[in-house]
RODONU-740446 format. One record per atom (N, C-alpha, C): atom name; x, y, z. Coordinates in steps of 0.02 Angstrom, whole numbers, plus 32768, in hexadecimal, padded with zeros to 4 digits. Layout:
! RODONU-740446
('CA' (X Y Z))
...
***
This chain:
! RODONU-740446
('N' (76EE 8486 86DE))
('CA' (76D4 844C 86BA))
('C' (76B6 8461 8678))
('N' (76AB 848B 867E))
('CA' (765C 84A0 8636))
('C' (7696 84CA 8609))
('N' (76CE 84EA 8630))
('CA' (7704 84F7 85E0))
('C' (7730 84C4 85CD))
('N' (7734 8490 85EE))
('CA' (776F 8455 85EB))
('C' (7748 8435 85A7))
('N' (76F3 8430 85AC))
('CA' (76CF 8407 8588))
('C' (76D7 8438 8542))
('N' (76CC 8473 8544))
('CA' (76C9 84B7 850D))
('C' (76FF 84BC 84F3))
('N' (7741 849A 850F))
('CA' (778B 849C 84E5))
('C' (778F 8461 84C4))
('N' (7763 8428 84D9))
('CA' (7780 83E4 84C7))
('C' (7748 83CE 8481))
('N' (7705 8408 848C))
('CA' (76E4 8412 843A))
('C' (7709 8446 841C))
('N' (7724 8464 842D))
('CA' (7744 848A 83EB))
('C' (7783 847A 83E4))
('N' (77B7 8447 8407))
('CA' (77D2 8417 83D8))
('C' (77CC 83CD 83CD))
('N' (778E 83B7 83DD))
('CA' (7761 8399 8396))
('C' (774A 839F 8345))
('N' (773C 83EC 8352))
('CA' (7719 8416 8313))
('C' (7758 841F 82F5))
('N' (7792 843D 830E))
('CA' (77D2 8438 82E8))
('C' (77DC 83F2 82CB))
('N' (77F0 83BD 8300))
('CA' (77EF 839C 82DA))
('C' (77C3 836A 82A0))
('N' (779E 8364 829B))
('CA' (7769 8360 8259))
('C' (7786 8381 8224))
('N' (776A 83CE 824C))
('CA' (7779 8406 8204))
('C' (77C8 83E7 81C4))
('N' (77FC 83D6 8206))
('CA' (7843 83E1 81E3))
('C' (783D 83A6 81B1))
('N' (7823 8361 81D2))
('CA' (781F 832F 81B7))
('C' (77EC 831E 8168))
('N' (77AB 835C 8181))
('CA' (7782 8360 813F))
('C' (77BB 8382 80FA))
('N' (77C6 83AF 811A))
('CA' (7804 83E4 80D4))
('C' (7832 83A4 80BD))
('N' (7843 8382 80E7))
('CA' (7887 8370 80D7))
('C' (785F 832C 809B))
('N' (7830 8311 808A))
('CA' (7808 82F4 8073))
('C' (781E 82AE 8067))
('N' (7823 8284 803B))
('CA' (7824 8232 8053))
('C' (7881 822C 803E))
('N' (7897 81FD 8069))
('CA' (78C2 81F7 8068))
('C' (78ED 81D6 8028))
('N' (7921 81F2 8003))
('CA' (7950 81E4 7FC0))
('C' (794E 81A0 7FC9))
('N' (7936 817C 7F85))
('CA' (7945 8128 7F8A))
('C' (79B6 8124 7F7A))
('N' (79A7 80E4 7F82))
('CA' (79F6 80DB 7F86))
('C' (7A1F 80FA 7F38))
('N' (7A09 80DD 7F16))
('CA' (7A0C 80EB 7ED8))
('C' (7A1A 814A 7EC4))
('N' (79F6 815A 7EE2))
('CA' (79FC 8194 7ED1))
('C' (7A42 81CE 7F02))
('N' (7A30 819A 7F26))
('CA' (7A6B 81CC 7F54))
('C' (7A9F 81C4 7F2F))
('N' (7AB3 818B 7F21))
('CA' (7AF9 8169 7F04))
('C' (7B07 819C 7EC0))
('N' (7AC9 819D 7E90))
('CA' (7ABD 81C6 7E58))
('C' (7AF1 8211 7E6B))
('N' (7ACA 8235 7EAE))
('CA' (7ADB 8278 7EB5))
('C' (7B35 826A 7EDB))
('N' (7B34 824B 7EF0))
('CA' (7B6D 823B 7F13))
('C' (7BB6 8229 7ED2))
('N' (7BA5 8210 7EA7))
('CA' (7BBD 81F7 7E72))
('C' (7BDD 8246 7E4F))
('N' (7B96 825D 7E3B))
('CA' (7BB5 82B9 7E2B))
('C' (7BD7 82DD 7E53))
('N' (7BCE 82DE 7E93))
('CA' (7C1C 82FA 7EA5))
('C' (7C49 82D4 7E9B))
('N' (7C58 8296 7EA5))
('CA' (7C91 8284 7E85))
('C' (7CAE 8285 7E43))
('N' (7C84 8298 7E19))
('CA' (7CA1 82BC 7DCA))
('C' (7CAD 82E7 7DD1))
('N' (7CA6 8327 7E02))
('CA' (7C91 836A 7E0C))
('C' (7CE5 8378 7E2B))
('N' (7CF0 8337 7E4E))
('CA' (7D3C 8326 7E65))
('C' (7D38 835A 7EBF))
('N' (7CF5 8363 7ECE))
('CA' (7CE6 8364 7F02))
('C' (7CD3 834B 7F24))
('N' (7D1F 832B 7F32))
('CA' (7D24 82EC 7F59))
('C' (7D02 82ED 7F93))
('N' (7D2B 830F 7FD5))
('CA' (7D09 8316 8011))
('C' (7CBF 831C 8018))
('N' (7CA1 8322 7FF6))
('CA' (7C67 831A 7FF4))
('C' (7C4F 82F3 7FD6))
('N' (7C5E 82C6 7FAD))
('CA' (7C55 8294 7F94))
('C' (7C6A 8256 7FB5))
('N' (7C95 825C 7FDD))
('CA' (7CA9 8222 8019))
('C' (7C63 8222 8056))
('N' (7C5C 8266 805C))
('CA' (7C11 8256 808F))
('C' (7BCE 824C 806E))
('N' (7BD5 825F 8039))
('CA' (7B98 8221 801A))
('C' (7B8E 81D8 8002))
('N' (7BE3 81DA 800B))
('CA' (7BC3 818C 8003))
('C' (7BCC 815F 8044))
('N' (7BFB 817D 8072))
('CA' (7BE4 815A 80B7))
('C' (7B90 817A 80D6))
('N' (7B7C 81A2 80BC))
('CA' (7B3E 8193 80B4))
('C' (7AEE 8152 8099))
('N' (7B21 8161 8077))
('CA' (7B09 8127 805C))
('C' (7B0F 80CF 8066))
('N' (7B6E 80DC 8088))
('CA' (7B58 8092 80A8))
('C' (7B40 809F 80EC))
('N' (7B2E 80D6 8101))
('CA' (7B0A 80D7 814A))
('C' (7AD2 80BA 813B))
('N' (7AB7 80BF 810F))
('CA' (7A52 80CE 8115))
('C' (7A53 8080 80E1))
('N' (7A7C 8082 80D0))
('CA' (7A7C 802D 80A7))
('C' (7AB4 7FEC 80B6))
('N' (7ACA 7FF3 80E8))
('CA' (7B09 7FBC 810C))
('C' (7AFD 7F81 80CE))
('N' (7B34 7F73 80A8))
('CA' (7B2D 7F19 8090))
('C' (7B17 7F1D 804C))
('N' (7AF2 7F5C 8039))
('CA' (7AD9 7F52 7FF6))
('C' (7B03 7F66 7FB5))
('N' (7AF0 7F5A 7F85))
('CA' (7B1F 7F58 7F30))
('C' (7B3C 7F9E 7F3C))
('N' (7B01 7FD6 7F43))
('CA' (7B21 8021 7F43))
('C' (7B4D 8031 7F6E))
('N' (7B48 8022 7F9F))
('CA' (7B67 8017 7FF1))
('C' (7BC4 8015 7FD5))
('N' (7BC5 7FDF 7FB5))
('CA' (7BFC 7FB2 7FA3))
('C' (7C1D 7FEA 7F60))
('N' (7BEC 8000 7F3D))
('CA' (7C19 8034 7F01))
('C' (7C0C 8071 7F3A))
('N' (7C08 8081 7F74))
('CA' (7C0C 80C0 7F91))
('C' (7C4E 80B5 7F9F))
('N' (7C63 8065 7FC8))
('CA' (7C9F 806A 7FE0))
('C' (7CD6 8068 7FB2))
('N' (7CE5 8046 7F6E))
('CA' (7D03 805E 7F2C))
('C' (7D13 80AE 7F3D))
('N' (7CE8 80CE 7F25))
('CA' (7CF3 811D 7EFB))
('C' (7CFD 813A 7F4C))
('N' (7CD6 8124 7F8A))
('CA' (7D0A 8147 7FBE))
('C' (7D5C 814E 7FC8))
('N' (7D62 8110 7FA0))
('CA' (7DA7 80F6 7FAA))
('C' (7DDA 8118 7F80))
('N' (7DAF 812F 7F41))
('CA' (7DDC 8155 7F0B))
('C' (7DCF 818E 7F17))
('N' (7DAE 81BA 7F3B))
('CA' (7D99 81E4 7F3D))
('C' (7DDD 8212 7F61))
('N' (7DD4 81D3 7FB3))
('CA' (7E2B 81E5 7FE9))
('C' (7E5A 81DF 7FC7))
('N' (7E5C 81B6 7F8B))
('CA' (7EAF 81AB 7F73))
('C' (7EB2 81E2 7F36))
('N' (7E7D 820E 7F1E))
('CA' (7E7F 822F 7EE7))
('C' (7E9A 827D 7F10))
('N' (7E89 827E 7F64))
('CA' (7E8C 82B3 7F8E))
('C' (7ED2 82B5 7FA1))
('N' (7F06 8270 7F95))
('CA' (7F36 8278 7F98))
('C' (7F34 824A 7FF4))
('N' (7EFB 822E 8011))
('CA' (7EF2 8227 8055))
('C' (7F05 81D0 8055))
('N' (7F42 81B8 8040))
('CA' (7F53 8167 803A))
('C' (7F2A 814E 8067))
('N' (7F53 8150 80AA))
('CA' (7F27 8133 80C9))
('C' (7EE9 8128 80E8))
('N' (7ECD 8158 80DB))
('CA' (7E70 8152 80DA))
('C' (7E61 8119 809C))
('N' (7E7E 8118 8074))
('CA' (7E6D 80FB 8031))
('C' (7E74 80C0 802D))
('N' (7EB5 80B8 8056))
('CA' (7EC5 8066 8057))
('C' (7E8B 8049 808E))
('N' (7E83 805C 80C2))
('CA' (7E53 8051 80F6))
('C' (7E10 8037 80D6))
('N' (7DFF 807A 8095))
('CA' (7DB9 8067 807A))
('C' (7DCD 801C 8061))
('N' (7DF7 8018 802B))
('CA' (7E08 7FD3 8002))
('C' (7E08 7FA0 8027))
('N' (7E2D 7FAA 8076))
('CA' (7E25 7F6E 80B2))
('C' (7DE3 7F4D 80AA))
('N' (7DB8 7F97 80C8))
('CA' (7D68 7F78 80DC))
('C' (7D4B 7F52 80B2))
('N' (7D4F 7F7E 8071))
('CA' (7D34 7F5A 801F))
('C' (7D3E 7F0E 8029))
('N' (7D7B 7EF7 8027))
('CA' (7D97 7EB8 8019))
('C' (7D7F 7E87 805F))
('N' (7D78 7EAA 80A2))
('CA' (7D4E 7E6A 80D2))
('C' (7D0C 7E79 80CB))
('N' (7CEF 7EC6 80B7))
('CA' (7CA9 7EAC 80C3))
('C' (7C97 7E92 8076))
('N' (7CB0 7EAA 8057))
('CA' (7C93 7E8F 8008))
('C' (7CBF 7E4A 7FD1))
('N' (7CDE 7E23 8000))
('CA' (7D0A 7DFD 7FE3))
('C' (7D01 7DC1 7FAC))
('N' (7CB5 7DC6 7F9B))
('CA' (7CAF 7DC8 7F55))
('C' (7C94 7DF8 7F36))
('N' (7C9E 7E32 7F3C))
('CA' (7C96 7E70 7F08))
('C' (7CAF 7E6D 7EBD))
('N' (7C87 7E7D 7E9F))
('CA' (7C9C 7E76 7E4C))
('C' (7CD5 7EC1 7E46))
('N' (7CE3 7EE7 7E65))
('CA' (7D20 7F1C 7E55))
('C' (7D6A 7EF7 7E76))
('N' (7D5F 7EC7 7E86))
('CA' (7D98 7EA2 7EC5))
('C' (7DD3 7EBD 7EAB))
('N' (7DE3 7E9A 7E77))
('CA' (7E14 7EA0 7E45))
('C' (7E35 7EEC 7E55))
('N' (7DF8 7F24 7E3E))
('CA' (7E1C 7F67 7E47))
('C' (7E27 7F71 7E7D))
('N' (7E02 7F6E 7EAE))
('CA' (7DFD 7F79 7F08))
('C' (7E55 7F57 7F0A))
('N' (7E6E 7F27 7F12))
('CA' (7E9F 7F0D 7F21))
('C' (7EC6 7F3D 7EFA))
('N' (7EBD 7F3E 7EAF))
('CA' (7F0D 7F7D 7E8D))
('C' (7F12 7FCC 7EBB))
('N' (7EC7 7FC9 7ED1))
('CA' (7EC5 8017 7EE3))
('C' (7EEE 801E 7F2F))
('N' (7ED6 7FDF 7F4E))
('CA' (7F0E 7FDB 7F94))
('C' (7F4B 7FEE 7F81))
('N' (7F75 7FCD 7F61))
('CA' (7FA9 7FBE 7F60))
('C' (7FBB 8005 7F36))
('N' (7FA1 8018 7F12))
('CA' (7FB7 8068 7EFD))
('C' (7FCF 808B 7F3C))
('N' (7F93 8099 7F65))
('CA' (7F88 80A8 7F91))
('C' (7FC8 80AB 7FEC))
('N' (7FC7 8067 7FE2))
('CA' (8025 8063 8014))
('C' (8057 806A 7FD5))
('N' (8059 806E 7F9A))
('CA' (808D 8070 7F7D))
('C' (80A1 80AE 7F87))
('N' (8074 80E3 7F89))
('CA' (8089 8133 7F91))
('C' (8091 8148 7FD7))
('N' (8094 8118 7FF6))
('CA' (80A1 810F 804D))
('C' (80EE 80F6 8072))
('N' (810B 80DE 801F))
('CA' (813F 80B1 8043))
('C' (816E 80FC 8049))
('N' (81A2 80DD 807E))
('CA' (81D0 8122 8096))
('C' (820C 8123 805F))
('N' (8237 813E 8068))
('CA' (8281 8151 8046))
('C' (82A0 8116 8076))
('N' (82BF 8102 805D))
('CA' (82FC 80AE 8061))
('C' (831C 80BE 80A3))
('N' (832E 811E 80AE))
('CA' (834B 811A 80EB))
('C' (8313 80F6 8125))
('N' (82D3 8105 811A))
('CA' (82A5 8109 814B))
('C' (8295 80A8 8159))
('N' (8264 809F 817E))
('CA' (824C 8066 81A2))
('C' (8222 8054 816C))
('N' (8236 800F 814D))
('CA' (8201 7FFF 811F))
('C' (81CD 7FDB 811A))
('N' (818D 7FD7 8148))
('CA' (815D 7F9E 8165))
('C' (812C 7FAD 811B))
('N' (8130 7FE4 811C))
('CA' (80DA 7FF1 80E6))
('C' (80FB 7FD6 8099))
('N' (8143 7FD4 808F))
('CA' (8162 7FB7 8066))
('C' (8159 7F75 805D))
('N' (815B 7F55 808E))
('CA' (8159 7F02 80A3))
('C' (80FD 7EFB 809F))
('N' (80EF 7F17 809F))
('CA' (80A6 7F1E 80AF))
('C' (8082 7F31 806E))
('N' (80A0 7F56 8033))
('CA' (807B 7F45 800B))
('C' (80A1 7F10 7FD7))
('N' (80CD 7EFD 7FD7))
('CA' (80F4 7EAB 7FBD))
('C' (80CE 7E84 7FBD))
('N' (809F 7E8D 8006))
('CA' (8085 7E60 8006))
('C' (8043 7E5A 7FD7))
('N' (801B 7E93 7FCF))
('CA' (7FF4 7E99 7FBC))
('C' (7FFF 7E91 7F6A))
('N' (8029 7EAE 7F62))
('CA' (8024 7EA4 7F22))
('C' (8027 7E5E 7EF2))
('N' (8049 7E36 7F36))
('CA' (805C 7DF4 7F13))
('C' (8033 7DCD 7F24))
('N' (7FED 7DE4 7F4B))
('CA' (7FC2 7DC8 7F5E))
('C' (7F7C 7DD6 7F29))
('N' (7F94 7E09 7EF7))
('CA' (7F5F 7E36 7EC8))
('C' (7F87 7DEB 7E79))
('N' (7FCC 7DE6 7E75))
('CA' (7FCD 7DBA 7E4B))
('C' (7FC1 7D59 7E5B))
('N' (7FB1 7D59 7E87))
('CA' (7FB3 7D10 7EAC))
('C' (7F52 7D14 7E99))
('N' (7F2C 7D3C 7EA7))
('CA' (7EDE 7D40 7EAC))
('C' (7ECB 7D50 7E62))
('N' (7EF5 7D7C 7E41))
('CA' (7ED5 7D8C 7DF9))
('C' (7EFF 7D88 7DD3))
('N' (7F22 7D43 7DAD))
('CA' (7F51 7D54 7D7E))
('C' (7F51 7D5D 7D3C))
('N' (7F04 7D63 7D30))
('CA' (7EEB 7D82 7D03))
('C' (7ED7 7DB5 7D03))
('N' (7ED5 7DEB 7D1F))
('CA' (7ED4 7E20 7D3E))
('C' (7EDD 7E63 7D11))
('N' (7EC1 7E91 7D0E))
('CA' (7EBC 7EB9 7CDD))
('C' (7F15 7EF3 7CEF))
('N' (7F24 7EEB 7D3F))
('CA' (7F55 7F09 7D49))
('C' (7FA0 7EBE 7D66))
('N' (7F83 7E98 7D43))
('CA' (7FC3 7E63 7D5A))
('C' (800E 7E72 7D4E))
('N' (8003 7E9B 7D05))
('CA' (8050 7EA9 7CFE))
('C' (8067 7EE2 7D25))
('N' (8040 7F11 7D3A))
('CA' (8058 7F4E 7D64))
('C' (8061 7F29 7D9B))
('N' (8043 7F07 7DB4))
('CA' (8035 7EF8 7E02))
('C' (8088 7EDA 7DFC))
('N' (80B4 7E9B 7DC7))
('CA' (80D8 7E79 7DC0))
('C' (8116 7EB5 7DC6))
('N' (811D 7F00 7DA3))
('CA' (815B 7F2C 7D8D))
('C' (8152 7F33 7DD7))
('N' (810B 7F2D 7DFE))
('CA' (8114 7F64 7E44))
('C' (813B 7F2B 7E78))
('N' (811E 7EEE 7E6B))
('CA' (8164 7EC4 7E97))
('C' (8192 7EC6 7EB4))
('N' (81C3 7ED2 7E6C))
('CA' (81FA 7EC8 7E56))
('C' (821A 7F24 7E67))
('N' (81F6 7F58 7E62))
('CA' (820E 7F91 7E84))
('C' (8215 7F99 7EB1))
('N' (81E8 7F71 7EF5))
('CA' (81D7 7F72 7F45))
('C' (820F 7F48 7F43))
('N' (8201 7F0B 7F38))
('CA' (824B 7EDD 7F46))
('C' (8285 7EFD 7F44))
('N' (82A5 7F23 7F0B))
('CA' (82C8 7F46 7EF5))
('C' (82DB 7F78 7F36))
('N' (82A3 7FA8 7F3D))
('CA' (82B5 7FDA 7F7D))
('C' (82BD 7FB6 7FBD))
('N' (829C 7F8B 7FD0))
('CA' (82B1 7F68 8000))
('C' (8303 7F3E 8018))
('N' (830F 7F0E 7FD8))
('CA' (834A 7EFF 7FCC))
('C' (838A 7F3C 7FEC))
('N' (835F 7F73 7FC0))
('CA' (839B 7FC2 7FC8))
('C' (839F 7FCD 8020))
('N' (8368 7FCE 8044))
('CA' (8360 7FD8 8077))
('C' (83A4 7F9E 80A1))
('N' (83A7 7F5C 807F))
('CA' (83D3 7F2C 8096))
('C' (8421 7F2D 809E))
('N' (843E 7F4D 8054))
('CA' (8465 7F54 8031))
('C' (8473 7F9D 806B))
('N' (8467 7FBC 8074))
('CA' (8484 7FF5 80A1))
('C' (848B 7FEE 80F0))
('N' (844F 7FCE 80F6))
('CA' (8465 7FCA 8143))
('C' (849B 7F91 814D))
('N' (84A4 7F5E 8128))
('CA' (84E5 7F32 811F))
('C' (851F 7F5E 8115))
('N' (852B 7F84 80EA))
('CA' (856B 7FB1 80D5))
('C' (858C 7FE1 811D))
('N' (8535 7FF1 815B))
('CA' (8548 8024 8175))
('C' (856C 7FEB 81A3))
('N' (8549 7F92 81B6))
('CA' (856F 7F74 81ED))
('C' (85BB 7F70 81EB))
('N' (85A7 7F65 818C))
('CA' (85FF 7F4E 8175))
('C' (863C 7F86 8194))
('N' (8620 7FB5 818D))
('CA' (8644 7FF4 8196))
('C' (8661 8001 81E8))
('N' (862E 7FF1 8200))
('CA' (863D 7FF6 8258))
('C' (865B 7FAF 8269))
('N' (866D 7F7E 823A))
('CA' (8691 7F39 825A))
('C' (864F 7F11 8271))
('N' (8610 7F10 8265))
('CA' (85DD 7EDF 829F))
('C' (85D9 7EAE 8246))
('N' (8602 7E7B 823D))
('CA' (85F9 7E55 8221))
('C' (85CD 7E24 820C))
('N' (85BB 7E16 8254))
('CA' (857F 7DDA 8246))
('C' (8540 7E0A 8229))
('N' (8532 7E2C 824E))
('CA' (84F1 7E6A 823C))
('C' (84E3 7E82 81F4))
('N' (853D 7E79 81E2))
('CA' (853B 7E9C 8199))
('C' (852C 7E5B 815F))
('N' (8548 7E1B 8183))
('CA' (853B 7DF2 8156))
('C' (84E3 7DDC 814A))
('N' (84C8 7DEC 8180))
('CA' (847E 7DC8 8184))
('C' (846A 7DFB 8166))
('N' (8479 7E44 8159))
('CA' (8465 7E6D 812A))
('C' (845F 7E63 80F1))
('N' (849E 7E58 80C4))
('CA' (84C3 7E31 8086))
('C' (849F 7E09 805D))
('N' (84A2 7DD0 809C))
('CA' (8474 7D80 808C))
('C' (8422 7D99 806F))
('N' (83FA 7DCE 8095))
('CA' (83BE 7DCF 8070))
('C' (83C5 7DEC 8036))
('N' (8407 7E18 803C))
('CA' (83F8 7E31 7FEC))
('C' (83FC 7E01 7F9C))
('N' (842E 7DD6 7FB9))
('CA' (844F 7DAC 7F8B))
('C' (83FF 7D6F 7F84))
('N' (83E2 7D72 7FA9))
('CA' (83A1 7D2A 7F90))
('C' (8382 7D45 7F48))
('N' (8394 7D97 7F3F))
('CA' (8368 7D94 7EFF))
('C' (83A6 7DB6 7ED6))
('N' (83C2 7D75 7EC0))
('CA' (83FB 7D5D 7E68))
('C' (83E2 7DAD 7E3B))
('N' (83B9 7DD7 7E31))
('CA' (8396 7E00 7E03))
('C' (839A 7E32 7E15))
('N' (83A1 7E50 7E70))
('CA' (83B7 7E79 7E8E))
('C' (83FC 7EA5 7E65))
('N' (83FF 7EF3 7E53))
('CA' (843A 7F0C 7E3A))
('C' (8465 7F1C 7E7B))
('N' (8449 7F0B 7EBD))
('CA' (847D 7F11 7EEF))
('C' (84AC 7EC5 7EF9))
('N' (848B 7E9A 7ECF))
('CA' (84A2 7E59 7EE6))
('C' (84E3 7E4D 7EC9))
('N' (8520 7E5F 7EAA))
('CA' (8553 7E59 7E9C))
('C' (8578 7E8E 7EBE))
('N' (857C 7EC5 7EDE))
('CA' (8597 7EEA 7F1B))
('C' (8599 7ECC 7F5B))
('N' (854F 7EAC 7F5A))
('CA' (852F 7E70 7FB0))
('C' (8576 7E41 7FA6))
('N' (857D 7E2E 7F71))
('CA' (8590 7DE9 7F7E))
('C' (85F9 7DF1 7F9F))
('N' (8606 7E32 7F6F))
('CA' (8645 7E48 7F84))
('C' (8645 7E5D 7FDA))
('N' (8616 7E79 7FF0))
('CA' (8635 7E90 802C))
('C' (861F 7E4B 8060))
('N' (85F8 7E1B 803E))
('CA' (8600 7DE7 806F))
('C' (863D 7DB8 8077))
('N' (864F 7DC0 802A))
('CA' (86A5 7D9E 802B))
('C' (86CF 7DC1 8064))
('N' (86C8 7E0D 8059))
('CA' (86ED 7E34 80A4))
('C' (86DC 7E36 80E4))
('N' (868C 7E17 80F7))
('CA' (8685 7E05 8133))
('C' (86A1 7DD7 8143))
('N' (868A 7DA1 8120))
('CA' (86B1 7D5C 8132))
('C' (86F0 7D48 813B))
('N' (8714 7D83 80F7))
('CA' (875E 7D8F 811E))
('C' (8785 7D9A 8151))
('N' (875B 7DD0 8163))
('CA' (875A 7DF5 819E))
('C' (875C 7DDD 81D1))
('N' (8738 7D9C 81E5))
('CA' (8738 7D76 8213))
('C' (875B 7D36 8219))
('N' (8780 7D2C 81E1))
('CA' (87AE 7D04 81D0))
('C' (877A 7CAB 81B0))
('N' (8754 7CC1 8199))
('CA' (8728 7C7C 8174))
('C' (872F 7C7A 814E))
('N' (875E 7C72 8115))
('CA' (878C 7C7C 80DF))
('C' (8777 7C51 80A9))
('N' (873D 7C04 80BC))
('CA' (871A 7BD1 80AB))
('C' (86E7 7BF8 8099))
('N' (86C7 7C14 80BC))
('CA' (866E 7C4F 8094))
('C' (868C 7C78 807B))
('N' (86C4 7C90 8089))
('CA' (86DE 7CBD 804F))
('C' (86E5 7CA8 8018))
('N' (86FD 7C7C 8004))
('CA' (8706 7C5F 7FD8))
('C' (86CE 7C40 7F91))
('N' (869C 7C3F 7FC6))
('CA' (8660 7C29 7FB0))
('C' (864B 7C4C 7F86))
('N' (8640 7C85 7FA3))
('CA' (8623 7CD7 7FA0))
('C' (864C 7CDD 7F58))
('N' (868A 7CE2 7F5F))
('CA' (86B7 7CE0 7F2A))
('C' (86A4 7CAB 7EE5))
('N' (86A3 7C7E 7EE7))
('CA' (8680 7C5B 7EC0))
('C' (8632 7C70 7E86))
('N' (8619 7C8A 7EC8))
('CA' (85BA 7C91 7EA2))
('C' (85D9 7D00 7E85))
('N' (85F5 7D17 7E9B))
('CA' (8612 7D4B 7E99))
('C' (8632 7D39 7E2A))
('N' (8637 7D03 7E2F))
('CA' (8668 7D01 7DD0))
('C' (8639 7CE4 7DB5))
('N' (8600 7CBB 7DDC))
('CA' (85C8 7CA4 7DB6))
('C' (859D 7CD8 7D91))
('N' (85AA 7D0F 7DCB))
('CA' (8575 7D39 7D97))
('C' (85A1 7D96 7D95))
('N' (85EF 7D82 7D77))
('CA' (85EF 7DB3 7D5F))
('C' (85D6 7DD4 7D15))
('N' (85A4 7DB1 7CEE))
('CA' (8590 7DE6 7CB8))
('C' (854A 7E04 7CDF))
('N' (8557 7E0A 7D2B))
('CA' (8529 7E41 7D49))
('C' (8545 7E84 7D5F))
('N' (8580 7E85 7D55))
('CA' (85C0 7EB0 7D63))
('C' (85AB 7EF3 7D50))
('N' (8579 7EE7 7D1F))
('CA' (8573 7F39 7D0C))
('C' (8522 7F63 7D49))
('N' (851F 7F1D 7D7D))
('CA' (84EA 7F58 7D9A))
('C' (8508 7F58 7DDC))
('N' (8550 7F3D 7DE0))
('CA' (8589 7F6F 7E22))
('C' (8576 7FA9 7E3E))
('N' (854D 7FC1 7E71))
('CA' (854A 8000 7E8B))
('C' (858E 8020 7E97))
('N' (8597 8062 7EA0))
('CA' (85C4 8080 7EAE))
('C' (85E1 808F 7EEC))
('N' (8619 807F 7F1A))
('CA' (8610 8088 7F55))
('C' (85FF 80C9 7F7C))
('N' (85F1 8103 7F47))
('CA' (85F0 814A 7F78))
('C' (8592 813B 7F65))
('N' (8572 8115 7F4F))
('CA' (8522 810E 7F45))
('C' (8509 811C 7F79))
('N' (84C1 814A 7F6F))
('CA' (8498 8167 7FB8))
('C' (8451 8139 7FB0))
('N' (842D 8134 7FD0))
('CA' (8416 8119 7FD6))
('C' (83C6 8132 7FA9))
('N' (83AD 812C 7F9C))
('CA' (836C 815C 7F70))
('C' (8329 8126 7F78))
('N' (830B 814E 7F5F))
('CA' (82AF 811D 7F6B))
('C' (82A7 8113 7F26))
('N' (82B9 80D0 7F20))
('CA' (82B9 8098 7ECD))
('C' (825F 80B4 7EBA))
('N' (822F 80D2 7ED4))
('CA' (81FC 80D0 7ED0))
('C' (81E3 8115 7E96))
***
């Protein structure tokens, strides 16, 4: 009993002692300050745990909110997308009127843009930042990045489309006609597509193929409407590449 009591004052006296040294605790402000210099210092990783520091010991507040910012650039400057996009997530529900919104939203979408796969691969994070981005010109179209956000569209669309345009070519190829045509059909909704005058030929040969000689025909038709698109004909030995 009488050493249980003799261990439990001398870590008492420890703790005091550690707590006296360590002396009054950094206001918010200041952490953010030191936290801020490693991130010029471009020491990042350590600059990511000071500022989730900082929204530890301050949940909700102004600094809190530029911790989660520069956390966010901090993962995407580390090359770590998706940590980064994650931060931009949180930013945008917990702070969804934040005065950086604007950037928080471009920085997402940077962020899955360097995520999307090669055309051979499965394209969700593709579809996924389309969305975002067209959700960055629908919220700010005054927007300091509206016209980038607008070229980045039209490139995702673009790779995606490509993603269409091949796996149609591979149905066409094995005879699964219908498969190849519902391939085709998405490519052809966007008239601006450079796969969309190749789409529209091999749907004339599906439909042939199956003897519907009436949609062929059709196909044939919108096919002379827009031959002064003739010059963005892919080639049939074309591989497939990341438009990105």
């Amino acid at each position: 009993m009488y050493r249980t009591l003799i261990t439990c004052f001398i870590l008492l006296i420890c703790s005091f002692t550690q707590s006296y040294s360590d002396g009054p605790e950094k206001t918010e402000t200041e952490l953010y300050k030191e936290a801020v210099k490693l991130f010029d210092q471009k020491k990042y990783k350590q600059a990511i745990r000071a500022f989730q520091k900082i929204e530890d010991l301050y949940p909700f507040s102004y600094w809190a909110m530029k911790a989660k910012l520069l956390s966010g650039v901090s993962h995407y400057n580390m090359g770590n997308y998706s940590s980064a996009a994650s931060d931009m997530d949180d930013y945008i529900h917990i702070y969804s009127t934040g005065e950086d919104l604007s950037h928080v939203y471009y920085l997402m979408v940077l962020s899955y843009c360097m995520q999307i796969n090669k055309v051979q691969l499965g394209q969700q994070t593709a579809y996924k930042t389309l969305e975002l981005a067209t959700e960055y010109i629908n919220l700010f179209p005054s927007g300091e990045y509206i016209e980038e956000m607008k070229e980045k569209v039209k490139l995702i669309t673009e790779h995606i489309l490509a993603k269409e345009y091949f796996i149609g070519r591979f149905y066409l190829r094995r005879g699964e006609y219908l498969a190849a045509i519902k391939r085709f059909q998405n490519v052809i909704s966007n008239k601006d597509s450079s796969y969309f005058p190749k789409s529209v030929s091999y749907l004339i040969a599906a439909h042939s193929a199956l003897g519907l000689d009436l949609e062929a025909g059709q196909y044939k038709s919108l096919l002379t409407e827009n031959l002064e698109r003739s010059d963005k004909v892919i080639p049939e030995n074309s591989k497939p590449e990341n438009l990105l």
